[in-house]
C-alpha beads as a LAMMPS data file, in Angstrom:
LAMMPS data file: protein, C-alpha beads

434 atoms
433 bonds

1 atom types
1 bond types

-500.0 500.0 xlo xhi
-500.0 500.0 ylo yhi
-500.0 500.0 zlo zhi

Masses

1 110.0

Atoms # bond

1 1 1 299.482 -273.031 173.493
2 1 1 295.808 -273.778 173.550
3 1 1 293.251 -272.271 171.185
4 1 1 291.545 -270.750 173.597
5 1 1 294.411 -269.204 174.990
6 1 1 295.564 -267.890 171.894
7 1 1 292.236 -266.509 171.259
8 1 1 292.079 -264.540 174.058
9 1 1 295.812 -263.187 173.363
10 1 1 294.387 -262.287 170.394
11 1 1 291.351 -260.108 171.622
12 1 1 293.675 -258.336 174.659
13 1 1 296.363 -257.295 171.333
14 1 1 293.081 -256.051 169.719
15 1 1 291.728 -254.877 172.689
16 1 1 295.345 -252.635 173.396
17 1 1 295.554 -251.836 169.351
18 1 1 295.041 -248.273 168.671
19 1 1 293.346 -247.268 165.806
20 1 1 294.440 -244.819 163.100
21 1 1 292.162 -242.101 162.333
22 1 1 292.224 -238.351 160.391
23 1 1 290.300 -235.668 161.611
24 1 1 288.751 -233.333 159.845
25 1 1 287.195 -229.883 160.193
26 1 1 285.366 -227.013 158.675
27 1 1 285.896 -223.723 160.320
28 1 1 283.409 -221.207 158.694
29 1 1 284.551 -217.451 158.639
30 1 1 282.862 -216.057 161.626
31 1 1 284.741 -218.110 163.582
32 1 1 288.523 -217.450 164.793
33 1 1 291.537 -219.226 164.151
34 1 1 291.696 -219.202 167.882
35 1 1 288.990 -220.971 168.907
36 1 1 288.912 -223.347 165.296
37 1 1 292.370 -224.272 166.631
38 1 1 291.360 -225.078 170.401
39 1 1 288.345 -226.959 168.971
40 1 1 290.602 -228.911 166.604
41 1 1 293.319 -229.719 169.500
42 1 1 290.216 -230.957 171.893
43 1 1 289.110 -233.055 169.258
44 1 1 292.606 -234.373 168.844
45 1 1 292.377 -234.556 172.908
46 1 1 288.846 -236.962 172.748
47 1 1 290.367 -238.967 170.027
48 1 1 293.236 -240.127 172.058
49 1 1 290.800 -240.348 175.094
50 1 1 288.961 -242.887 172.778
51 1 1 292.581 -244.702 172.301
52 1 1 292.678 -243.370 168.808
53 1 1 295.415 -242.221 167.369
54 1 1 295.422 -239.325 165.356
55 1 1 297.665 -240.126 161.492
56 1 1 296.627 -236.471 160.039
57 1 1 294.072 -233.518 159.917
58 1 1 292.539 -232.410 157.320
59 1 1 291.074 -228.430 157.235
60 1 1 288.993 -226.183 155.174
61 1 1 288.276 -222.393 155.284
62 1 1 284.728 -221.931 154.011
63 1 1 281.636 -219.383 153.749
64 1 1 279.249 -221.922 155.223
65 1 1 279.270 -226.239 155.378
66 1 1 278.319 -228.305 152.053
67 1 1 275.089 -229.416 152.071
68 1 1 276.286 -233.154 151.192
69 1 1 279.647 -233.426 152.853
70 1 1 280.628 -230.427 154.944
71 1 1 283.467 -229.772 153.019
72 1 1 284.374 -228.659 149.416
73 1 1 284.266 -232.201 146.755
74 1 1 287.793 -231.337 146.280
75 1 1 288.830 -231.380 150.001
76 1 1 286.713 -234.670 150.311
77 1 1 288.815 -235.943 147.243
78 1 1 292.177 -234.877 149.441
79 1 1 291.129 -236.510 152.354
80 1 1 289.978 -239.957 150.746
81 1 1 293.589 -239.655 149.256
82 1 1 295.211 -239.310 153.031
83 1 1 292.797 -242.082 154.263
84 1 1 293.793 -243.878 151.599
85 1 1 298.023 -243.051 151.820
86 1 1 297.721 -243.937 155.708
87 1 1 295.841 -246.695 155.821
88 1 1 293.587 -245.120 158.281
89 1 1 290.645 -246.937 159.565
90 1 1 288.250 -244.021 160.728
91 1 1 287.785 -240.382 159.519
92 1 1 286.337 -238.375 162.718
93 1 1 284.682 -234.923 161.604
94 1 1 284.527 -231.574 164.604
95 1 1 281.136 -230.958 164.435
96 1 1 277.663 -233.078 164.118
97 1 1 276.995 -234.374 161.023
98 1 1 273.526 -234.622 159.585
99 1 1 272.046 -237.989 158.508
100 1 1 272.715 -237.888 154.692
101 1 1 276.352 -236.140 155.173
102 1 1 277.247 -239.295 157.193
103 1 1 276.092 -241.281 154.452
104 1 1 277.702 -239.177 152.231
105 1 1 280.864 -238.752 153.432
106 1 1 280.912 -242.750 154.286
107 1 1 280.494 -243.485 150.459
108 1 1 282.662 -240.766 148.982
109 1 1 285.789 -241.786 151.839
110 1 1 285.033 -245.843 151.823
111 1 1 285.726 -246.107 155.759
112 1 1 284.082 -245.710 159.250
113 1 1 282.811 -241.655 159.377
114 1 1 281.730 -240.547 162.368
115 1 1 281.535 -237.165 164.034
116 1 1 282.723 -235.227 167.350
117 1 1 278.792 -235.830 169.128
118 1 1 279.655 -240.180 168.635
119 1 1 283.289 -239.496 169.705
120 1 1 281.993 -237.951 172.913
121 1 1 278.990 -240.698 173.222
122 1 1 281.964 -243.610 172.779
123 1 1 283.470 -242.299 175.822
124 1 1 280.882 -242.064 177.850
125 1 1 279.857 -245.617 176.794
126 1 1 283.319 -246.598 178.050
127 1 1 283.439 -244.859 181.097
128 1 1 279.918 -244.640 182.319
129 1 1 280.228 -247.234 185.835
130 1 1 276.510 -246.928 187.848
131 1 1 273.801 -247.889 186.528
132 1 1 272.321 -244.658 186.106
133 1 1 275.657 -243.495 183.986
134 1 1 274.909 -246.339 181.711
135 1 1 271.720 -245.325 181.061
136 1 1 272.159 -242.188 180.421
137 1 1 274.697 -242.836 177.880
138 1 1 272.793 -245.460 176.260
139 1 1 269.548 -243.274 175.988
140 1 1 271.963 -240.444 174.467
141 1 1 273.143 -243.007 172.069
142 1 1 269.896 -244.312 170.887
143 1 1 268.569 -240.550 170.587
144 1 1 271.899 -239.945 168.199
145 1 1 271.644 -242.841 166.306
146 1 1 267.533 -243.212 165.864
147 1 1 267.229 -240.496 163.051
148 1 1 270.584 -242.447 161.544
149 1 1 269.409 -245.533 160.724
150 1 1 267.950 -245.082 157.374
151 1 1 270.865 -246.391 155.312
152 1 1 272.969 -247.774 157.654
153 1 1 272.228 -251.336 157.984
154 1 1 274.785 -253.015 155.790
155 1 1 277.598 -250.455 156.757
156 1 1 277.256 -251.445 160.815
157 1 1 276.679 -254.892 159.932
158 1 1 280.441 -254.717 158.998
159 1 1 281.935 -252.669 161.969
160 1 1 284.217 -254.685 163.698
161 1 1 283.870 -252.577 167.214
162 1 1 286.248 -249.625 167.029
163 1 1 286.097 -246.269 167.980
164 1 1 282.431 -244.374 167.820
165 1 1 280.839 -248.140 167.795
166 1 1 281.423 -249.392 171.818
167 1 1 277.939 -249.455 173.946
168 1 1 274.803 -250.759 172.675
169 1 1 274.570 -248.745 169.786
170 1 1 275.665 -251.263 166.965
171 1 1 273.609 -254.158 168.677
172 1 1 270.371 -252.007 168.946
173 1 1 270.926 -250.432 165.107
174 1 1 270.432 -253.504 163.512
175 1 1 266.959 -253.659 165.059
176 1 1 264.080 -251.892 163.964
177 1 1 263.000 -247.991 164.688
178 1 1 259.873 -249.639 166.528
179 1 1 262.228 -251.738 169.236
180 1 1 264.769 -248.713 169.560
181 1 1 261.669 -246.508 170.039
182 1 1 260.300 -249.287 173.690
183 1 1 263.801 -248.956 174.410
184 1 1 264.185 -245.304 174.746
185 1 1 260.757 -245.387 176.785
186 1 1 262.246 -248.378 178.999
187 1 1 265.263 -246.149 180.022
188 1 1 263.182 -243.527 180.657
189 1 1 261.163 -245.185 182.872
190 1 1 264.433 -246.376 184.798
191 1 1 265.815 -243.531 184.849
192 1 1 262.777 -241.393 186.429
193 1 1 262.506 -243.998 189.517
194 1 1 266.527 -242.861 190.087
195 1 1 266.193 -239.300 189.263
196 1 1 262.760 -239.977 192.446
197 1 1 265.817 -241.390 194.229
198 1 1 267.931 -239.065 194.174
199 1 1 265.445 -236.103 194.705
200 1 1 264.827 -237.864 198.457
201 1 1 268.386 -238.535 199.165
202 1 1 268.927 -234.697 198.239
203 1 1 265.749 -234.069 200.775
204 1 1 267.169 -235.834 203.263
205 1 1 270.206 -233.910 203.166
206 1 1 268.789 -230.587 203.266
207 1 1 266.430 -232.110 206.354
208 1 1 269.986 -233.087 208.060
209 1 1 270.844 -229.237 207.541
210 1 1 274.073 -230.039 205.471
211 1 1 275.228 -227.173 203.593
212 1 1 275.763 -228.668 199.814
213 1 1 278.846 -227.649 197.316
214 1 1 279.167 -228.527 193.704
215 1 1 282.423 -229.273 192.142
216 1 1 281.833 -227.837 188.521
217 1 1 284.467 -227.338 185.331
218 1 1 285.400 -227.884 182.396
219 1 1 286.707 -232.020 181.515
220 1 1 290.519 -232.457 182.822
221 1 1 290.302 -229.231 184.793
222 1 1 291.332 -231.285 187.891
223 1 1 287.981 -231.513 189.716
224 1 1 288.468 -235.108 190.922
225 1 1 292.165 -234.876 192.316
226 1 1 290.621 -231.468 193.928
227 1 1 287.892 -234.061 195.121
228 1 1 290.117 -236.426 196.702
229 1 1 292.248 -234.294 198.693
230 1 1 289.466 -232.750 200.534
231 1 1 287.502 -235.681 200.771
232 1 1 290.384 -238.367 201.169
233 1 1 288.077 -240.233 198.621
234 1 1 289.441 -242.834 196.476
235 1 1 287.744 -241.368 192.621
236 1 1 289.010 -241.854 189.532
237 1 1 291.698 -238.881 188.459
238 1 1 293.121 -239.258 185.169
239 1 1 294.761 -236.895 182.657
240 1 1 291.993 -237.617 180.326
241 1 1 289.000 -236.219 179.087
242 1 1 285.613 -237.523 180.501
243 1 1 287.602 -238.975 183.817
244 1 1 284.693 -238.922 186.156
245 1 1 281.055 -239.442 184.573
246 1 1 279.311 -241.102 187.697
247 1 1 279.006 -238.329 190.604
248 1 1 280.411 -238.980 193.757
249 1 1 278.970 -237.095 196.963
250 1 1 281.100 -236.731 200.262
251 1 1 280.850 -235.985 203.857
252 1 1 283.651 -233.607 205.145
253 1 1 284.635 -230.815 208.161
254 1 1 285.386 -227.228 207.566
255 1 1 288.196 -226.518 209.944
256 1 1 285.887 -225.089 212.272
257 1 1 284.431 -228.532 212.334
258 1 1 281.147 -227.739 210.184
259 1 1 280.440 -230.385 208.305
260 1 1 279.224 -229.927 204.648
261 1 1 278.812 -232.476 201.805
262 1 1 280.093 -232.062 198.441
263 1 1 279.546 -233.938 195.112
264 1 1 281.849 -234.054 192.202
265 1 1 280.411 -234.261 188.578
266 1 1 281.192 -234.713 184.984
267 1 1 283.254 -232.235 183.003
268 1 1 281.788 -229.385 180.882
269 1 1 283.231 -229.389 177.434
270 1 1 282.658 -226.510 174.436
271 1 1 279.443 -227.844 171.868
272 1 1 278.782 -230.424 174.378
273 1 1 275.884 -232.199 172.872
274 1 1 272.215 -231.291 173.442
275 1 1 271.406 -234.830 173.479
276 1 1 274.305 -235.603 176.423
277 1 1 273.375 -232.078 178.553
278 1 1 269.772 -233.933 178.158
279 1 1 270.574 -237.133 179.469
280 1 1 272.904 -236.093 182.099
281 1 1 270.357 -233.360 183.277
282 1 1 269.315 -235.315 186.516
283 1 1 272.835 -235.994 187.214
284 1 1 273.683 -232.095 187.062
285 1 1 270.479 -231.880 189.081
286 1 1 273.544 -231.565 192.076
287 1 1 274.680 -228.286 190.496
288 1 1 271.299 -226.996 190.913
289 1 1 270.998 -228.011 194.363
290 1 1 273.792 -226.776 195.669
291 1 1 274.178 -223.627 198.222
292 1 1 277.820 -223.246 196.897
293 1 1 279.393 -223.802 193.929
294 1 1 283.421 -224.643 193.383
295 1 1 283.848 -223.783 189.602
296 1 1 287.327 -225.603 188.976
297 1 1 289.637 -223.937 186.145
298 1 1 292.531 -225.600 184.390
299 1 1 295.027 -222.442 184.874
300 1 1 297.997 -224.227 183.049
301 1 1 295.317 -224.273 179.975
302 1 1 296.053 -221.972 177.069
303 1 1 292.349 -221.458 176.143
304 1 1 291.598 -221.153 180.098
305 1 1 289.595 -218.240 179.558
306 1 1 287.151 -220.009 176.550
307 1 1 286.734 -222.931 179.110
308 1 1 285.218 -220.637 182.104
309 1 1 282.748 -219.305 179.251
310 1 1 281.833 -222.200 178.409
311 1 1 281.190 -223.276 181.856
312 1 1 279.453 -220.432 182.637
313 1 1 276.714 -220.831 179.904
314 1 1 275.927 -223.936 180.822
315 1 1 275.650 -223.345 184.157
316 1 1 273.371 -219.873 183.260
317 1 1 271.041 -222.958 181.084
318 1 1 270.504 -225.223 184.346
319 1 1 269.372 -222.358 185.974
320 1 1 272.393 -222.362 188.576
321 1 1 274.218 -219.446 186.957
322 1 1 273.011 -217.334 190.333
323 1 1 274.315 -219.392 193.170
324 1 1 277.381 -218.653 195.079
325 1 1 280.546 -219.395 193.813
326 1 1 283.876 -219.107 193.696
327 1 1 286.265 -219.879 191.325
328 1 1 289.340 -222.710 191.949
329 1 1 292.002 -221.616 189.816
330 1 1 293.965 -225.121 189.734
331 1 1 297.378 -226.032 188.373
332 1 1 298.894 -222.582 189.253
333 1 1 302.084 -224.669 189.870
334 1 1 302.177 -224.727 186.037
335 1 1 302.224 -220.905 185.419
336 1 1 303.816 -218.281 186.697
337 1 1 303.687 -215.191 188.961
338 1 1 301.790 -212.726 186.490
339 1 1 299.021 -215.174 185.820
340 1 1 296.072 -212.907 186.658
341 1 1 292.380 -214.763 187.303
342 1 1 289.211 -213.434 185.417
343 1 1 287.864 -209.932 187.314
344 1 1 284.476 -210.203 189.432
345 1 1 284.571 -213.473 190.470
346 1 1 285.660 -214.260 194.118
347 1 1 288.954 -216.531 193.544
348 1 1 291.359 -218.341 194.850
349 1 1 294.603 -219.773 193.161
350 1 1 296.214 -223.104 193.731
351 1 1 297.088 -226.796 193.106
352 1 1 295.126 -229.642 194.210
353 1 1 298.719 -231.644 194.739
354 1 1 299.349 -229.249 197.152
355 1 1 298.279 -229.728 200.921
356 1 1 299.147 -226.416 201.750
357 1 1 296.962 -225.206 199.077
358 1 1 294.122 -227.811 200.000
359 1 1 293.558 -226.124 203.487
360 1 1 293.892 -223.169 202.036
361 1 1 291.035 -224.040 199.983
362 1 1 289.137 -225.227 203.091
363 1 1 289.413 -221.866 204.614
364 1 1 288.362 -220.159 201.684
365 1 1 284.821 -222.290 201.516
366 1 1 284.039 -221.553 205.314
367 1 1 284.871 -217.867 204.323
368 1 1 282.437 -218.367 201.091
369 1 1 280.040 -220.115 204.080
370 1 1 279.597 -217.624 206.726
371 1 1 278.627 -214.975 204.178
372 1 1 275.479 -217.433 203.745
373 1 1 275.041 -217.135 207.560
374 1 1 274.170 -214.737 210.300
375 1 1 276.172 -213.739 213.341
376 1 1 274.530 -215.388 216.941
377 1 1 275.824 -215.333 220.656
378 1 1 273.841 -217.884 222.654
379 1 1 274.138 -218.929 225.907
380 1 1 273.189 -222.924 226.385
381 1 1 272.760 -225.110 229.475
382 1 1 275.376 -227.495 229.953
383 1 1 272.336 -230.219 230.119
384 1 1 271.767 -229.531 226.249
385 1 1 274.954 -231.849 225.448
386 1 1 273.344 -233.511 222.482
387 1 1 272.473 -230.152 220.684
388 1 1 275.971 -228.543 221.776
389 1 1 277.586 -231.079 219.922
390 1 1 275.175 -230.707 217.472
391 1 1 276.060 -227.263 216.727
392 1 1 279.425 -227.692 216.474
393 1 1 279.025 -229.808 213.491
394 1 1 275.869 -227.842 212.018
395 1 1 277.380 -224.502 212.486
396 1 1 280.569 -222.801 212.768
397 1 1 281.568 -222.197 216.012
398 1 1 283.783 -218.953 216.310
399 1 1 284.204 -219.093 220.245
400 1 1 283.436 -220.881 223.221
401 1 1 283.583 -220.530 226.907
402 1 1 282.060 -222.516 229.753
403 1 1 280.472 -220.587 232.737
404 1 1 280.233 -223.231 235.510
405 1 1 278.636 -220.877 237.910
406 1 1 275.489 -220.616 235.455
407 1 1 276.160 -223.635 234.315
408 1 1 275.940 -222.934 231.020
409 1 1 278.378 -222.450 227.966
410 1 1 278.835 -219.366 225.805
411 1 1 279.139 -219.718 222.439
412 1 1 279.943 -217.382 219.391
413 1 1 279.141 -218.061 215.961
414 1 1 277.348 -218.460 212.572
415 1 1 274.341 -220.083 211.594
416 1 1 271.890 -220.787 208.732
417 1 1 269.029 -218.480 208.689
418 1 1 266.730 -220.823 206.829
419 1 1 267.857 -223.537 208.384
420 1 1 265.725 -225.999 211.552
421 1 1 268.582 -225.633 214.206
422 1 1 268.282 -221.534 213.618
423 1 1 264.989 -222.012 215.185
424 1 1 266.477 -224.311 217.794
425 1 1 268.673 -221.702 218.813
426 1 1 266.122 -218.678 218.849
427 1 1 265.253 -219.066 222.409
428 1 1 269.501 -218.883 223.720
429 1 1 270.333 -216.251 221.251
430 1 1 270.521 -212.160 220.699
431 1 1 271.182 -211.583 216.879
432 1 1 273.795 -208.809 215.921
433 1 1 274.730 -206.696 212.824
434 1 1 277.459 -208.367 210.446

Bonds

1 1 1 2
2 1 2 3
3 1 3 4
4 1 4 5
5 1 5 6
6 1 6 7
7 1 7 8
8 1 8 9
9 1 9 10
10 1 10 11
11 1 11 12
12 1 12 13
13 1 13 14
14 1 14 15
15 1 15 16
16 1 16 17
17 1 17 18
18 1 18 19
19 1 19 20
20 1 20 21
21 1 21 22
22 1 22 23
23 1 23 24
24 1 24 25
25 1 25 26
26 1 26 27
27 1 27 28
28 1 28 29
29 1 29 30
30 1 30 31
31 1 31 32
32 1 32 33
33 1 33 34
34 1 34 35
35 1 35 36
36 1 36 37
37 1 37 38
38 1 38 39
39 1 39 40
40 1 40 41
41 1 41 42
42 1 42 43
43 1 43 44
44 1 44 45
45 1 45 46
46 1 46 47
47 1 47 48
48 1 48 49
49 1 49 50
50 1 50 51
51 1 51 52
52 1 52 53
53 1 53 54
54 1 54 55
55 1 55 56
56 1 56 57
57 1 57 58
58 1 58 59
59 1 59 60
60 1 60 61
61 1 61 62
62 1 62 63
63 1 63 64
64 1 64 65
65 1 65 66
66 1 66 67
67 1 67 68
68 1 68 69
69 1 69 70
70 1 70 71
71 1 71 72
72 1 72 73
73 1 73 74
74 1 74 75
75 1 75 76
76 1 76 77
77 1 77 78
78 1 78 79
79 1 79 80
80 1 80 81
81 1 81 82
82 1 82 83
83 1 83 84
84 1 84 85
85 1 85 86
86 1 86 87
87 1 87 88
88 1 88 89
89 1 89 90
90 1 90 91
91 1 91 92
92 1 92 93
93 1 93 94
94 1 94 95
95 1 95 96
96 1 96 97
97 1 97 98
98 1 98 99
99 1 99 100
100 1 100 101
101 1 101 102
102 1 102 103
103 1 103 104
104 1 104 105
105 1 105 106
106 1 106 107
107 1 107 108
108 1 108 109
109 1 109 110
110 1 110 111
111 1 111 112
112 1 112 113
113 1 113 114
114 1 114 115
115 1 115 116
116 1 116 117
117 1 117 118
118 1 118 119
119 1 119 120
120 1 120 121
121 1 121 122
122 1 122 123
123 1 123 124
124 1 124 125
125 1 125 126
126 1 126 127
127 1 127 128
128 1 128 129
129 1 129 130
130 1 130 131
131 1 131 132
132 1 132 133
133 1 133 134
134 1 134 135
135 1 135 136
136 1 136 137
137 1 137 138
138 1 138 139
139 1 139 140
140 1 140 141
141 1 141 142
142 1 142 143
143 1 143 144
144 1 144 145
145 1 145 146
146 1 146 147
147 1 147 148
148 1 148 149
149 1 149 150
150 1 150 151
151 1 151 152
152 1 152 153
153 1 153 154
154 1 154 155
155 1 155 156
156 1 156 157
157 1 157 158
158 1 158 159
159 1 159 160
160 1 160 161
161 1 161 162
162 1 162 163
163 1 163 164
164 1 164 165
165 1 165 166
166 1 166 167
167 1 167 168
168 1 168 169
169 1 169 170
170 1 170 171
171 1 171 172
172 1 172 173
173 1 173 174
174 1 174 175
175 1 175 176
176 1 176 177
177 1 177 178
178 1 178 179
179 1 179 180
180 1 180 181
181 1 181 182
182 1 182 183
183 1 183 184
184 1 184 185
185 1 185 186
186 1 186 187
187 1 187 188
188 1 188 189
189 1 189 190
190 1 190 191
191 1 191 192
192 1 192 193
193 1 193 194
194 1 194 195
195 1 195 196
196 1 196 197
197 1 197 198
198 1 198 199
199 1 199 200
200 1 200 201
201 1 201 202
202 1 202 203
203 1 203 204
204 1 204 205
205 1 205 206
206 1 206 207
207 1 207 208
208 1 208 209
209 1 209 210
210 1 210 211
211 1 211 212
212 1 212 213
213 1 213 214
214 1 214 215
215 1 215 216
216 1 216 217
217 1 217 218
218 1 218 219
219 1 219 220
220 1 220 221
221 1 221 222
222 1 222 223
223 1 223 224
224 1 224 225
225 1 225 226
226 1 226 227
227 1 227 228
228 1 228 229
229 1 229 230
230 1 230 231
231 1 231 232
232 1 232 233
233 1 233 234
234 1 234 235
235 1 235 236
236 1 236 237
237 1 237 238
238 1 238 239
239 1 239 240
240 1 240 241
241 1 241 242
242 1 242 243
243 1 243 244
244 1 244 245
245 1 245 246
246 1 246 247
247 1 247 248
248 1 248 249
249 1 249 250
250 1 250 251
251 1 251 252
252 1 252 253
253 1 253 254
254 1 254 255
255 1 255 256
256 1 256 257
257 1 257 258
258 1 258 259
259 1 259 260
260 1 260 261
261 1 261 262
262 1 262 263
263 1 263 264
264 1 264 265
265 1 265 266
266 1 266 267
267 1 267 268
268 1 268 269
269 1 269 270
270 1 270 271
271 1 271 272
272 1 272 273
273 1 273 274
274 1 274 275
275 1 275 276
276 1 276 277
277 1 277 278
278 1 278 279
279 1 279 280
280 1 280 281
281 1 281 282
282 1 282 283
283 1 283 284
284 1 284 285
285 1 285 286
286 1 286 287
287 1 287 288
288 1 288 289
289 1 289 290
290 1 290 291
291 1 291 292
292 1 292 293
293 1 293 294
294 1 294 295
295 1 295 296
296 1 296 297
297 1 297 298
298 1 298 299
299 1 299 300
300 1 300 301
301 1 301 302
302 1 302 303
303 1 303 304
304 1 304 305
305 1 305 306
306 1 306 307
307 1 307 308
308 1 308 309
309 1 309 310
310 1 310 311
311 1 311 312
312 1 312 313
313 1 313 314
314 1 314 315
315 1 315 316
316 1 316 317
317 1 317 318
318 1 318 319
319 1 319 320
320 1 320 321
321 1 321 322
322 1 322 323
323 1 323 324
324 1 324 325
325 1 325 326
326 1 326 327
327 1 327 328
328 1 328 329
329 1 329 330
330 1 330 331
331 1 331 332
332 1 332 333
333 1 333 334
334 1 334 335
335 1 335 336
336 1 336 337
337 1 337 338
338 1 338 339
339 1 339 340
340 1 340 341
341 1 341 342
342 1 342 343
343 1 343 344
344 1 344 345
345 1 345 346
346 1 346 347
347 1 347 348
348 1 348 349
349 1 349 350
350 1 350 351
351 1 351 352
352 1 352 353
353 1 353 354
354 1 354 355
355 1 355 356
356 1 356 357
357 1 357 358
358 1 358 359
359 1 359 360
360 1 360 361
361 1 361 362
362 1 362 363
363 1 363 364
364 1 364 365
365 1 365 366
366 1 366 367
367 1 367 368
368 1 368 369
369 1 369 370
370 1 370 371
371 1 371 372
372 1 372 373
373 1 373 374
374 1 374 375
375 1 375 376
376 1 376 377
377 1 377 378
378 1 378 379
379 1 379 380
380 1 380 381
381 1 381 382
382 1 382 383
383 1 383 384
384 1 384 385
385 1 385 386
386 1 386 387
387 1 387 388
388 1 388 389
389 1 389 390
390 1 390 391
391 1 391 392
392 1 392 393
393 1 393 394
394 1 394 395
395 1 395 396
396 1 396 397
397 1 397 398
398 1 398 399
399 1 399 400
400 1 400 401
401 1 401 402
402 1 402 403
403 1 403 404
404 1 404 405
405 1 405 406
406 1 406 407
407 1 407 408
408 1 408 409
409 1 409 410
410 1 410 411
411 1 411 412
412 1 412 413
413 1 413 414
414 1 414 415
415 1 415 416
416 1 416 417
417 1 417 418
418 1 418 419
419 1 419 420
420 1 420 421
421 1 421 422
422 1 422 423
423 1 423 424
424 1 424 425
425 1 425 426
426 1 426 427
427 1 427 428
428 1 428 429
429 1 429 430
430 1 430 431
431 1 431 432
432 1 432 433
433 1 433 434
């Protein structure tokens, strides 16, 4: 066997290799052993997302954080012991941790420390695809990292590339606060001439009259296999956290043939961090654009209800929290007959696998549609061919029927009050009460 071949044996073992890590967490008394739990398990979740795997966790009941390292010096002494027992390669905390605890916790421990906000950045540096994802990612990372440097320089000099280390970060630490500082302005600059790109193509779309929904939900919820099967798109749908980071944006017919676009984007998680929400924000620019919102919900979840929160919130701080929606219960083929959705919120329950369930779903939008339109009857020469078919893609057509005396055709439906073709159809139409 040649070196070379050996070598790159080498780097695919190293590349599969998972890496042992402890978590650790501080759960402070106004918060519930509910929700400390769930945050523990979805850190145990992202860990394993990051092909981590997780050797033991390590948990403290306290007033309020330590100053220095979070927890007590005698649960720090514990934990250096576990690290220490298991051989483990990377302590990962569930929470941000400032600048001199990461120090801190890095001398006190002797290995790699980082916390849930560069967990969450190392997946997105692995999954981000488009351009714009990597950007995004990497001007999130820099943001994280800038106020991190002071200290830091011989400890990243020795990382050897595992888990909280993938991206650019550990090649752009090593620089200088002045070259990280261009950078950040570089990627800015990049990423305003997409964000002016994507503000046209979103023009154009509302100039084609296309009514706009927004898959929204919480990471894993099932928004991407949902995706697919109305779409018949070919996205990424994994049981992992973080799946789908790049949006996608599809054409597709209602069943009464309207066609409507919609655009799947990245998962919602609980203490997402501000620097991610802030990078993503033109990317989540969809959500705000949309005229109807699908807000996905893992059903099977035990902490269901804590995800739609958390959803909600997020949506109420991009300013979307008052558009349509309704809510896609998903996975109900994992729960049983006396699961019960949340009250006041228009629903449906289902699962994306099904195809039953999937038109189902399909009638349920064009339900959630009309109530954004008004009621017409027009009566149209049989000359207008172009903008009858036109309307039958641009609005829903309820009923139809061809008078070949008048030579004209009679049609029955729902249109778009703001909309061009509304105005198109003034002069054929008599309005009437919903």
């Amino acid at each position: 066997m040649t070196k070379q071949k050996e070598g790159n044996e080498l780097t695919n073992k190293n590349h599969l290799r998972r890496e042992k890590v402890v978590l650790a967490g501080c759960q402070l008394l106004t918060q519930s052993d509910e929700r400390f739990a769930s945050s523990m398990e979805e850190l145990k979740a992202l860990t394993e997302t990051a092909n981590g795997v997780v050797a033991a966790v390590i948990t403290q009941k306290r007033a309020r954080k330590d100053a220095a390292f979070v927890l007590g010096k005698g649960k720090v002494a514990e934990l250096a012991e576990k690290v220490d027992e298991l051989e483990a390669e990377t302590v990962i905390f569930n929470g941000e941790l400032t600048p001199s605890q990461l120090v801190n916790l890095s001398g006190r421990i002797g290995v790699h420390v980082i916390d849930r906000t560069q967990l969450i950045l190392d997946i997105f540096a692995v999954r981000a695809r488009s351009r714009e994802g990597k950007l995004q990612v990497e001007l999130a990372q820099l943001n994280y990292l800038l106020p991190r440097l002071s200290g830091k320089g011989k400890a990243l000099s020795r990382l050897g590339g595992g888990i909280g280390t993938r991206g650019p970060g550990e090649t752009k630490l090593e620089q200088d606060r002045r070259y990280i500082r261009r950078r950040i302005a570089d990627i800015k600059r990049q990423l305003d001439t997409i964000v002016r790109h994507r503000e046209r193509y979103r023009e154009r779309r509302k100039r084609n009259q296309l009514f706009q929904i927004a898959l929204v939900g919480y990471t894993n919820a099932g928004k991407t296999t949902l995706f697919n099967a109305i779409t018949d798109a070919g996205g990424t749908a994994e049981n992992q956290l973080f799946a789908t980071l790049d949006p996608l944006t599809r054409r597709f017919q209602l069943p009464s043939g309207l066609e409507v676009v919609i655009s799947d984007t990245v998962g919602f998680i609980q203490d997402l961090p501000t620097s991610l929400v802030a990078a993503f924000r033109s990317t989540l620019e969809e959500v705000k654009e949309a005229d109807l919102i699908l807000h996905v919900i893992d059903a099977s979840h035990p902490d269901f209800l804590q995800h739609e929160k958390t959803v909600l919130d997020l949506l109420d701080d991009l300013d979307a929290g008052h558009l349509p929606a309704l809510a896609v219960y998903n996975k109900t083929d994992k729960v049983d007959e006396t699961f019960i959705p949340s009250p006041g919120m228009k629903a449906i329950r289902m699962s994306a696998k099904s195809d039953r369930d999937v038109e189902r779903l399909k009638d349920e939008i064009e339900r959630c549609v009309k109530d954004e339109m008004v009621y017409f009857e027009a009566s149209i020469p049989l000359e207008n061919g172009k903008f009858l078919a036109k309307l039958r893609t641009r609005a829903v057509v309820a009923e139809q029927t061809t008078n070949e005396e008048r030579e004209t055709i009679s049609v029955k439906g729902y249109t778009f009050r703001d909309r061009p073709l509304h105005e198109q159809l003034k002069p054929f139409i008599r309005e009437h009460g919903r």
